[in-house]
N, C-alpha and C positions, 0 to 999 in steps of 0.2 A: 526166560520162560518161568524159572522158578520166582523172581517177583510182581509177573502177570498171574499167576496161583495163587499167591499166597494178596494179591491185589483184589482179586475175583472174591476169594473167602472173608475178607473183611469188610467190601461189598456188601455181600449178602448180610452178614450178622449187622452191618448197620442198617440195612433197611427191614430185618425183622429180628428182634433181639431173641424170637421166641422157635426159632426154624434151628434143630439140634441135626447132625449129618451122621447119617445111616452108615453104620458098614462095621468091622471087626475094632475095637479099638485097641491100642499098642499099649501095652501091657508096662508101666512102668515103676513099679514097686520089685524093691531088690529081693533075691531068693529068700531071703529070712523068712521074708512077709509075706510069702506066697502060701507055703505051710506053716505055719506058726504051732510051736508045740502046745500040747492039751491044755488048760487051764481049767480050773475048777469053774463049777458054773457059779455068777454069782446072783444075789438076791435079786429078782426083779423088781426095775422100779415101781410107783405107784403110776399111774396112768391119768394124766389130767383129763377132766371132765372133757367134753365134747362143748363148744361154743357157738353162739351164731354166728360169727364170726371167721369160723373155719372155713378152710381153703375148700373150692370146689371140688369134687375126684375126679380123677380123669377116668375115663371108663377104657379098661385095653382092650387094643385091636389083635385077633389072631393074624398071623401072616397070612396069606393069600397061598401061598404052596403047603405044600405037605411037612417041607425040614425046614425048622426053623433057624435058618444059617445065618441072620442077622439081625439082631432086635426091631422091630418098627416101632417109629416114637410119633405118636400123632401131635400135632397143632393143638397147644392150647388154646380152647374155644375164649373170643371176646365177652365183652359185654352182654352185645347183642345176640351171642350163640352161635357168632359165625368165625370161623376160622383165621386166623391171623394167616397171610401170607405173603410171598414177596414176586416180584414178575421181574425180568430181566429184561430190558429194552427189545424189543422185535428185530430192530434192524443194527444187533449187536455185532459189533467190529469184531476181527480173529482176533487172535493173539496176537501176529504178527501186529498188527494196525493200532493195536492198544499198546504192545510193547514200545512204539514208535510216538505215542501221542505223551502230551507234555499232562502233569498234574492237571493243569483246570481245564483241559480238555475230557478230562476223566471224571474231572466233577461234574462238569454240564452235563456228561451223558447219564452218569449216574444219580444225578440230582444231590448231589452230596456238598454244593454251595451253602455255609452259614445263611440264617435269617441276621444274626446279628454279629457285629465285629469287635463288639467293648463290653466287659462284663456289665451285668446285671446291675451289679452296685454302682456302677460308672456309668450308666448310661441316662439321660439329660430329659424332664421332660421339655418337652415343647410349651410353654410358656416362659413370661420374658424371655421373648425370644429377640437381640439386637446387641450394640456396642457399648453403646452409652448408657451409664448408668445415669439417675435423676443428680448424683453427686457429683459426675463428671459432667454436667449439663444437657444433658440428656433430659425429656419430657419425665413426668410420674410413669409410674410402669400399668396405672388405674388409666389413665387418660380417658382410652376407649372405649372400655368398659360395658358401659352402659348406654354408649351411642348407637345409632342404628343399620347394622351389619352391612345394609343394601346401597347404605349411604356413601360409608368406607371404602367398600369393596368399589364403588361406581366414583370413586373421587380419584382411586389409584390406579385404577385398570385405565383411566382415561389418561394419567397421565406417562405416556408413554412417547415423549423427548424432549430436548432441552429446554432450559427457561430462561428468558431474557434479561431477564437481573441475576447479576453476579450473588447479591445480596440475598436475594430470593432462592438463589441456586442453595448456598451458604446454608439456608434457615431451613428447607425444604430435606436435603441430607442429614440434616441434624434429627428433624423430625424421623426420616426413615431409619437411622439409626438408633435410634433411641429403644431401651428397654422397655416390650410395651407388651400387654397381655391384649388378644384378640379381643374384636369385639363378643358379645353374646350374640351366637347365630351363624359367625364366622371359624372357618378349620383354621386351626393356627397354622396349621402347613401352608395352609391356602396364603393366609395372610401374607407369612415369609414371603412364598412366592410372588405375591403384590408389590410389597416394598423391593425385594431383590431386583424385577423388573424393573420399576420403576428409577434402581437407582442406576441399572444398567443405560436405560434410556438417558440419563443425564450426563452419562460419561465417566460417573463413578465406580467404575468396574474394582477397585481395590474395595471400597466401602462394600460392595453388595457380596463379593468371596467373602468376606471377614461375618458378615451377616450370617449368610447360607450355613456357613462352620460351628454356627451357635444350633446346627438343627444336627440329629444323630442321621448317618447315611441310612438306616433302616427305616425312617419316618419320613424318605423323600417319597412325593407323590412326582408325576410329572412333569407338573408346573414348575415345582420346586428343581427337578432335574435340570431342565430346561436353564431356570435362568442361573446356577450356579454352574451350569457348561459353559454359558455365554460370560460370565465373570470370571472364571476362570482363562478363557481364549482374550478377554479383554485386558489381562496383565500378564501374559504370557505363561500363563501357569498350567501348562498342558496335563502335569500326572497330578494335579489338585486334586481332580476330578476321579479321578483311580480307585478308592476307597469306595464312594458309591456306586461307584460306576459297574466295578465287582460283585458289589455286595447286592446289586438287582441292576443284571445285566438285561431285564425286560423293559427299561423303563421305553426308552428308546429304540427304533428301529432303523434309523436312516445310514447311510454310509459312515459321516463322519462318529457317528457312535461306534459302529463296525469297525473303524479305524481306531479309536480311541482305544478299544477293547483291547486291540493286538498290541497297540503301544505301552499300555499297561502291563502284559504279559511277558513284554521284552525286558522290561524294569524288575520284574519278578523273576528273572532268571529262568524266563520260558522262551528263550530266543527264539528254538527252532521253531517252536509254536506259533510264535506273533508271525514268525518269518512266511510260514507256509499261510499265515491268514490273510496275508499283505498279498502274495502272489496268488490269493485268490480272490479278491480284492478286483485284483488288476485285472485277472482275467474276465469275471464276472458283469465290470461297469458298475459295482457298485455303489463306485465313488470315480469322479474325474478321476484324470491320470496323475495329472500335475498336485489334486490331495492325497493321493498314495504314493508320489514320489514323496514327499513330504512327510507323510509319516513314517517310509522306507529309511530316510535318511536318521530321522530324529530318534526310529526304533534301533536303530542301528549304530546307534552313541551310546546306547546302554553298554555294552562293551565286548558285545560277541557278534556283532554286524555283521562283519566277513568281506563285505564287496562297497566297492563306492555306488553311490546313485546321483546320476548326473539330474538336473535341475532343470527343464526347460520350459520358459515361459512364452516361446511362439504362438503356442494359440489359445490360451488366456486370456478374457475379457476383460474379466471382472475380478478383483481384488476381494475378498471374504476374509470374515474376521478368522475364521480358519488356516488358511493361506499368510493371513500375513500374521498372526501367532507364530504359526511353526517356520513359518522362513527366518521370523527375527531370531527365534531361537535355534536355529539351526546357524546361523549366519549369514543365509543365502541371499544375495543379494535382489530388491524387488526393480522391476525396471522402473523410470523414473515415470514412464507415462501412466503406466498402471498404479503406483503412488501417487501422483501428481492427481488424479482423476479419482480419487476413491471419497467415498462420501466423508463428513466430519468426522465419523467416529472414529474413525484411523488416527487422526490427531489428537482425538481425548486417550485414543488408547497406546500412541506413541511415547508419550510421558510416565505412560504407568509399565511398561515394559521394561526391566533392565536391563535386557539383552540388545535393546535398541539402540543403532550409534550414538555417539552423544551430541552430534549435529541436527542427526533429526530430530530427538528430544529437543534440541536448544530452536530451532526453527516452529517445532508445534507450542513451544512453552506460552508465546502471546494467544493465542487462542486459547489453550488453556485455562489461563490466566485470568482471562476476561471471560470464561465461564463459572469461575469460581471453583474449579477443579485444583488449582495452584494458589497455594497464599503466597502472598509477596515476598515472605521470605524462602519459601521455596525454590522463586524462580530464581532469585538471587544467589540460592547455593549451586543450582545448574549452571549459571553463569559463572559462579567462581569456579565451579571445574573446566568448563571450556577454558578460560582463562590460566588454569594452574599445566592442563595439557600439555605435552611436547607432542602428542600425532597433530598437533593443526598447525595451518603456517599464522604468521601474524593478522594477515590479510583475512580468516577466518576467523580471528577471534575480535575481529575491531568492534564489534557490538558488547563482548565484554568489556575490553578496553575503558570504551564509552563509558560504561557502568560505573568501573573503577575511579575517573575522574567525575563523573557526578558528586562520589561522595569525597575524592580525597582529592581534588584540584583545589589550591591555593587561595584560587579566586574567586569571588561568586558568582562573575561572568562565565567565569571558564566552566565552573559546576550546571550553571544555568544552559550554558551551548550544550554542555552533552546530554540533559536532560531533554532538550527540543530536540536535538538528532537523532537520539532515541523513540519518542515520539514520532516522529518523522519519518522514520524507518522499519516500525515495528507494523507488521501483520496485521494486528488489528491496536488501534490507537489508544483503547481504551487499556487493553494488554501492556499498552507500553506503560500506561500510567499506574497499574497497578506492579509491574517493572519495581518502577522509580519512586514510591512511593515512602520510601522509608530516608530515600536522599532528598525528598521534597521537604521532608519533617525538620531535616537540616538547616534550613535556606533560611537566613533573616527575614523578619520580616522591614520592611522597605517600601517607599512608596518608588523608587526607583525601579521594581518588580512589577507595577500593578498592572502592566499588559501582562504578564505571565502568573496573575494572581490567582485566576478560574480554573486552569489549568493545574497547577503547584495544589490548589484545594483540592482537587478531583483528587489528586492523584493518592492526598493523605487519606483522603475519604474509602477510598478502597480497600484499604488497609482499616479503616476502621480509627484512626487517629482523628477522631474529633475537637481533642484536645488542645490537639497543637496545631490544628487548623481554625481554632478558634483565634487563636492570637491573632491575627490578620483581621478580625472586625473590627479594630480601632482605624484601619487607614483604607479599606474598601469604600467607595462610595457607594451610595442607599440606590436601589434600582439595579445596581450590574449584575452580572452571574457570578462575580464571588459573592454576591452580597446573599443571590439568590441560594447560595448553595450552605449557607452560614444558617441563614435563619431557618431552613429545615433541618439541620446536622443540630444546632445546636440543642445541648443534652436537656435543660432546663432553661422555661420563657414565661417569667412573669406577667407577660401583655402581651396582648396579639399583636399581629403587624399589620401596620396601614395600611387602607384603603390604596392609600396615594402613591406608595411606598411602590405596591406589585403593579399600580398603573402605568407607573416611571418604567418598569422591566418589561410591560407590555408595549410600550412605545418605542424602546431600542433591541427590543425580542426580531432578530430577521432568518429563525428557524422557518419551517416549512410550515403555513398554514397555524403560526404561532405556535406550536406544539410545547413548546417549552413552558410558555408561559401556562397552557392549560395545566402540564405538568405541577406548575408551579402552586397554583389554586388547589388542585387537587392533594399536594402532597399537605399543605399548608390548613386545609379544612380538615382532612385526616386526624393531622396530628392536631387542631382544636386551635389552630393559633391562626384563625381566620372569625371574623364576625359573624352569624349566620346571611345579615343581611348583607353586607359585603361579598358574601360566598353566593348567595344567590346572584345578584348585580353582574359581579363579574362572570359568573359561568353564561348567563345572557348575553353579554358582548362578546363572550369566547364562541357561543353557538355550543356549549354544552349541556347536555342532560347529566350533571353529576349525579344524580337521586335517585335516576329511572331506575328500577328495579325490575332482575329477572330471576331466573333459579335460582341461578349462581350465587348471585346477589344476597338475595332471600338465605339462600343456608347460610353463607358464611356471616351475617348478620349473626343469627341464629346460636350460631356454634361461638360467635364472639357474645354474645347476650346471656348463655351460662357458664362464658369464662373457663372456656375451651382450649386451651391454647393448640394441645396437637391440633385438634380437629381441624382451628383455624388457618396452621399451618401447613396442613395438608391440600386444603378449599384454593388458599393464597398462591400455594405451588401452582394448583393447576387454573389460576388465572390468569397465570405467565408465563403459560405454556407457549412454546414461539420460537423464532429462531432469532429476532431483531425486535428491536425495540418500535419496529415502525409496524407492529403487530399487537402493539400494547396499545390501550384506550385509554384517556384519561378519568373515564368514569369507572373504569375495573381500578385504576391506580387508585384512587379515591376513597371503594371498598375496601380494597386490601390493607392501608395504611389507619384509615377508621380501626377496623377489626383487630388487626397487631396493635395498634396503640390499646386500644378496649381489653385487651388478654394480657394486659405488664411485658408484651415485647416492642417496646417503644425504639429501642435501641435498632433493631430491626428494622422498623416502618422509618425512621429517618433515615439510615442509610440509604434504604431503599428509593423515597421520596427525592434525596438528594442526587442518588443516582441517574433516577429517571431526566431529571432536568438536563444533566452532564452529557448522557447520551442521546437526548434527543433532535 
């Protein structure tokens, strides 16, 4: 009771430093000093002038009775002339009920929550706000500068999920990350919150937490809440979010914030607190049951839990990134149907989780992969730990296995069989080759290989190994798809390529509705190494409009014709907006590979160009 008193009294004096308390005061000067013996009187001093600057008077109050049995000390008048003072909540809890309530429970009611969590001196403005510095290859941090707010703003908000090129994906993240001051016209909060979205929608939920963190938790608006919640749940980093989430417990309203809230509070050594907010939680339907079992369990690892909470996924439909955050971090096992059944993003965000087995990491890795969420060496180091494992039998690790003799089999056959069974067995093919990509870099070159020579390119291509996939131009024959994937890869082309040359690839081209070969025009006029009248000719016999021009079109021309690069890269992102490449047009491929080539990301627009052929 005495530290709900003395609780109540520092209360008050924080919420008006100027409210002084009525009554006898305790007398604490030793008896010397109570009477002190006579002293001479001495000189008075001189008396400084009076200032304009002198303190207001206070005018005294007589007491309202007749004895004056206690001083009355009135309210120094404000500014304005009106009274400083302070109001106690209405519907103020006893004693009992405060005694029992946890610290930040006492702050909410008393409004005694910080505005700010990091000193003055330490605290960040919001500009260059991202990862990548211009030195780290990151864009200028000017880019956008000077472009036009409505533009940005409506290039990022649109692009909101994944992109059909690995490469594009690649160039697109860079862009988002990159040190960049907002447009003129645009809140740089706002902005954050654009690109964090955006990079969430591709899968890159580690890139868009590492973004969000460049912003101080007192300059989140809700945007920005939003998506550094959802990037956070997207790498399993549930108390990331604890810091802002504290620091402006308004941002949000919904359940799983209401949950977040108490998980947080369990972390901070407010168990009984989160605990009893959980159990209202429950009772209220704030939130499903199966996400407050969830947060029951994961509050309850903080280390004063007390009781087990059993897991039951019976009537569970639907799998949320919520749910299956805190299950993986809890360890709780997900049933397979409701895994098995969950949209893509479970897979981009099964890889970025560490709490996630290492099966299903190694299982979601080709997907990944082939989003351009994993570089090749990446996947290759998940595979080396399946492979290093003792929890897996052999029979689980044979896709490592495979790996293992790709690069260290004896023979070139034997390396080339398990580079095709990989291939062969990989989730998505292209995955696989972005796999094997660095044991493809291996492989002699041989005219004994040349059925496996398109493939063995692709797969260095991914990786970005144009180098050593050029070696292979002396024994490809002119027309096939290594040949095709050569003369757009390659880095530097003194001549264009003949007429007769992509005629020969349109005539053994047996893709769907020729797609490849328009791929091939398109990437090939891009990057300048097409005749004009040849590029016209052939887009006629293809049934293509390369040229036609629309919005889209028109700005990223635009943005590439004053040498734009972000700009361009942002335009580019969202013209390969998609889920497949049977979603891509050969006349957007066209622009987009023009445009990068036009801004010095040539590097870029090949890949890309060589890509689109591979998958199409």
């Amino acid at each position: 009771m005495k530290r709900i008193a003395l609780l109540l009294g520092g209360t008050a004096l924080v919420l008006s430093s100027t409210i002084a308390i009525a009554g006898d005061p305790e007398d604490l000067l030793p008896p010397a000093f109570r009477d002190p013996p006579p002293q001479s009187t001495p000189t008075p001093a001189p008396v400084p002038t009076p200032t304009a600057t002198a303190a207001r008077p206070v005018t005294p109050v007589a007491p309202s009775g007749g004895t004056p049995s206690a001083p009355v000390v009135q309210a120094i008048p404000d500014d304005d002339g009106s009274a400083l003072s302070a109001a106690l909540p209405a519907d103020l809890p006893s004693l009992e009920e405060l005694e029992a309530m946890e610290s930040d429970e006492v702050n909410d009611l008393f409004g005694l929550r910080p505005r700010f969590d990091i000193p003055a001196a330490a605290r960040r403005a919001v500009a260059e706000v991202g990862v990548l510095s211009q030195a780290e290859g990151g864009f200028p941090t000017a880019s956008l500068a000077n472009q036009p707010a409505q533009l940005v703003r409506a290039a990022l908000a649109a692009s909101d999920g994944p992109i059909v090129s690995r490469w594009g994906h690649i160039l697109m993240r860079r862009a988002l990350a990159s040190r960049l001051d907002a447009p003129a016209g645009l809140d740089p909060v706002e902005f954050a919150a654009l690109r964090s979205q955006a990079l969430i929608a591709m899968g890159e939920g580690a890139v868009a937490r590492t973004l969000v963190q460049d912003v101080d938790g007192s300059n989140y608006n809700v945007a920005l809440a939003d998506a550094a919640f959802d990037s956070y749940l997207a790498t399993g980093d549930v108390l990331g979010m604890c810091p802002a989430a504290r620091l402006q417990p308004d941002l949000r309203e919904d359940g799983e914030w209401e949950l977040l809230q108490a998980i947080c509070s369990a972390y901070l050594g407010e168990s009984r607190g989160a605990e009893r907010r959980l159990r209202r939680a429950l009772g209220t339907g704030v939130a499903p049951e199966i996400d407050v079992r969830l947060a029951q369990r994961f509050a309850g690892a903080a280390g004063q839990g007390g009781r087990a909470v059993e897991i039951e996924w019976d009537e569970v439909e639907t799998l949320t990134p919520w749910r299956f955050a805190l299950a993986r971090a809890v360890g709780a096992d997900i049933p397979s149907e409701l895994r098995d059944g969950a949209p893509g993003w479970a897979d981009k965000s099964e890889v970025l989780i560490p709490a996630s087995p290492l099966m299903a990491r190694v299982s979601a890795a080709d997907s990944a992969g082939a989003r351009g969420i994993l570089s090749s060496a990446a996947m290759v180091d998940l595979y080396s730990q399946l492979w290093a494992s003792d929890a897996y039998s052999r029979e689980d690790k044979a896709a490592a296995g495979l790996l293992r003799d790709a690069y260290t089999a004896p023979g070139v056959a034997d390396r080339m069989a398990a580079m095709q069974e990989l291939w062969d067995g990989a989730g998505d093919s292209y995955g696989g080759w972005v796999l094997t990509a660095y044991a493809a870099a291996r492989m002699p070159v041989s005219e004994d290989l040349l059925d496996n020579a398109a493939p063995l390119i692709a797969s260095m291509l991914t990786a970005g190994l144009d180098a050593n996939a050029m070696r292979w131009g002396s024994v490809v024959p002119e027309g096939s798809e290594a040949w095709a994937l050569l003369a757009l890869a390659q880095p530097q082309r003194s001549n264009a390529v003949s007429e007769g040359a992509v005629r020969n690839f349109m005539d053994g081209d047996g893709s769907a509705e020729q797609r490849k070969s328009a791929f091939l025009v398109a990437g090939l006029a891009g990057l300048g190494r097409l005749g004009d009248n040849d590029f016209a000719e052939l887009g006629t016999d293809l049934g293509v409009s390369y040229t036609r021009s629309s919005a889209w079109s028109t700005k990223i021309g635009q943005a590439a014709q004053v040498n734009n690069a972000a700009l361009v890269a942002f335009l580019a992102g969202l013209g390969m907006q998609g889920e497949s490449w049977d979603q891509m047009t050969p006349r957007q491929l066209y622009h987009i590979v023009s445009a990068l080539n036009r801004v010095g990301l040539s590097a870029e627009a090949r890949m890309i160009a060589a890509e689109a052929v591979a998958r199409s």
